[in-house]
C-alpha positions in Angstrom: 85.6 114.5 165.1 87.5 111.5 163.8 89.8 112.0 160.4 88.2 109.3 158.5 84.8 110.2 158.9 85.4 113.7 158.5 86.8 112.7 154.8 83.9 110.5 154.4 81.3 113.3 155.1 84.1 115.8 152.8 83.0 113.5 150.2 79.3 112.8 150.4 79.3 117.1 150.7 81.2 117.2 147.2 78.8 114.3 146.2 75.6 116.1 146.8 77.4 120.0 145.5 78.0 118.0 141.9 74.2 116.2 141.7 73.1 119.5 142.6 75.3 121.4 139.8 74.5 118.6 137.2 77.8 117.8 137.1 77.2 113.9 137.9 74.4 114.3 135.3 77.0 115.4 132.8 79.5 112.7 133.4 76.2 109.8 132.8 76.0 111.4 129.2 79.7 110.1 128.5 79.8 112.2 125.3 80.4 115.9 124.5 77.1 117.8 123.8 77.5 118.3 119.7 76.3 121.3 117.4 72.4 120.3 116.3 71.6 120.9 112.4 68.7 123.2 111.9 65.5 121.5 112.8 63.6 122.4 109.6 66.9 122.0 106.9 66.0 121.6 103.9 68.9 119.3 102.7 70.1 116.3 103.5 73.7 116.0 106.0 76.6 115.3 104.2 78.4 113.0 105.8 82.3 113.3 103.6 84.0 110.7 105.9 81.5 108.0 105.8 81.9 105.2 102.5 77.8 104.5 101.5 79.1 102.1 99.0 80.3 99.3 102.0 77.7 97.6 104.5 75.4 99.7 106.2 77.6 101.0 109.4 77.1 104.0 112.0 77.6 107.4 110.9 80.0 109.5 112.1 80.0 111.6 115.7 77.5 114.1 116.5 73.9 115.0 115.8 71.5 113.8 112.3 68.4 115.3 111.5 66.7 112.0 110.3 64.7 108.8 111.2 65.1 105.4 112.3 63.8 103.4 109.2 64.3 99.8 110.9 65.4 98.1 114.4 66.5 94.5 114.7 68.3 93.0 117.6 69.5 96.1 119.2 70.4 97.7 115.5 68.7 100.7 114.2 68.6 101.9 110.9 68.5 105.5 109.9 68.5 107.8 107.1 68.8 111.2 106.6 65.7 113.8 106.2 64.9 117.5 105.4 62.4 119.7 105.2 60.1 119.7 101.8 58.0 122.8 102.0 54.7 122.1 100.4 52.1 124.6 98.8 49.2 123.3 100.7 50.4 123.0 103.8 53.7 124.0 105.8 56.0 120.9 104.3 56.6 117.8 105.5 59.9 115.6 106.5 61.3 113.4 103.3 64.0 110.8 102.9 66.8 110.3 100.6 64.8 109.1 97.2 64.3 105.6 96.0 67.6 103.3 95.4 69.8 106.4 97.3 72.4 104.4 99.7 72.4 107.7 102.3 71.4 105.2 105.2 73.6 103.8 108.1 73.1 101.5 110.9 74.2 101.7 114.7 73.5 100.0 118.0 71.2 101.8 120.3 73.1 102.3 123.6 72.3 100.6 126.7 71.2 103.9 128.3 69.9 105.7 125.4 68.1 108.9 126.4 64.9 109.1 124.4 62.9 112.2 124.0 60.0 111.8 122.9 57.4 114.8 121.5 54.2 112.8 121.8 54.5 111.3 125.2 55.3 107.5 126.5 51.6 106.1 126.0 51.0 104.0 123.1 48.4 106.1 122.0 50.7 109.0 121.3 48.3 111.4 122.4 50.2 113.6 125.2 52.1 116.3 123.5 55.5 116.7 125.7 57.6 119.0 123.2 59.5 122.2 124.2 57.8 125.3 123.2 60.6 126.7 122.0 62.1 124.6 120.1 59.5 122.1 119.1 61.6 119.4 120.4 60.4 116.5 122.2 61.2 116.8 126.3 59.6 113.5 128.0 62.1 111.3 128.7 60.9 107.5 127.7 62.0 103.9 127.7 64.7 102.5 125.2 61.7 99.6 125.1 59.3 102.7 123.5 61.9 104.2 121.2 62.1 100.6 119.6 58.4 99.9 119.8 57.8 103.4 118.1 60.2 104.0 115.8 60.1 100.7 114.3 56.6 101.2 113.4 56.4 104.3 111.7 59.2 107.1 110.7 59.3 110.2 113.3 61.6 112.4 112.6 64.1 113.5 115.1 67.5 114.4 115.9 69.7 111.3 116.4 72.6 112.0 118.1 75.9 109.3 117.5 78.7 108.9 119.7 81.5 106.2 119.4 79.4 104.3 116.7 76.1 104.1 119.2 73.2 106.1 119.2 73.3 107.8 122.7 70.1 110.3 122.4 67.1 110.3 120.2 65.1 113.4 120.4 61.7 113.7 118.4 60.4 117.3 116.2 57.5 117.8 116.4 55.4 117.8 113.4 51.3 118.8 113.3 
């Protein structure tokens, strides 16, 4: 067999071993896989590096418990959130109070990885959360995260890496 070929088919075999092994998939994330909070916390992240009394800007590496509270021309807002435990029922998700500057602002990232616990319909009607963890696991659209998030609040882990928001994953919440 011919040298060049034979180093051609060398590397379409190491090609398919590493999009077999999920190394390739690794390498499209482009950002180390950070420690989650606890889902259900019931206080809000600090954040000791970030200064809330400048302009709203992008919170520092790794993964937030909150929700996106605005989006406007590839800028999301987002604020912190933790669990309130209610007497009635289970709890519910709440934000920082009124006038509280706990809020930042980063670009969504061109390849954002949405996952979303309700589906990709508009209706919202397809439950696609992990029964373990009560996470979403349906990969949608960046054009869906806008449209839903900028809506209405759903909380989620928001995961920021080098000032963008690189993954959005929904909790579920009945």
């Amino acid at each position: 067999m011919n040298t060049p070929l034979r180093g051609i088919l060398a590397a379409g075999a190491a090609v398919a071993v590493m999009l077999t092994s999920g190394v390739a998939a690794q390498a499209t994330t482009a950002y180390p896989k950070y420690k989650a909070p606890k889902i259900f916390g019931t206080t809000f992240q600090a954040d000791p590096k970030h200064d809330f009394t400048k302009a709203l800007s992008p919170r520092g590496n790794g993964v937030l418990r909150g929700w996106i509270t605005d989006v406007r021309g590839g800028v999301a807002e987002y604020e912190p959130i933790r669990w309130k435990k209610g007497t009635r029922t289970e709890g519910h998700f709440e934000g920082p109070p009124e006038g509280d500057v706990r809020a930042y602002a980063s670009p969504v990232a061109k390849g954002v990885v949405y996952l979303s616990a309700y589906g990709c319909g508009p209706a919202m009607t397809d439950l696609t959360v992990d029964r373990k963890t009560g996470l979403g696991a349906k990969r949608c659209s960046t054009a869906t995260l806008v449209k839903r998030h900028d809506r209405a609040r759903h909380p989620a882990l928001i995961t920021v890496h080098k000032g963008k928001i690189v993954r959005v994953q929904e909790i579920f919440t009945p």
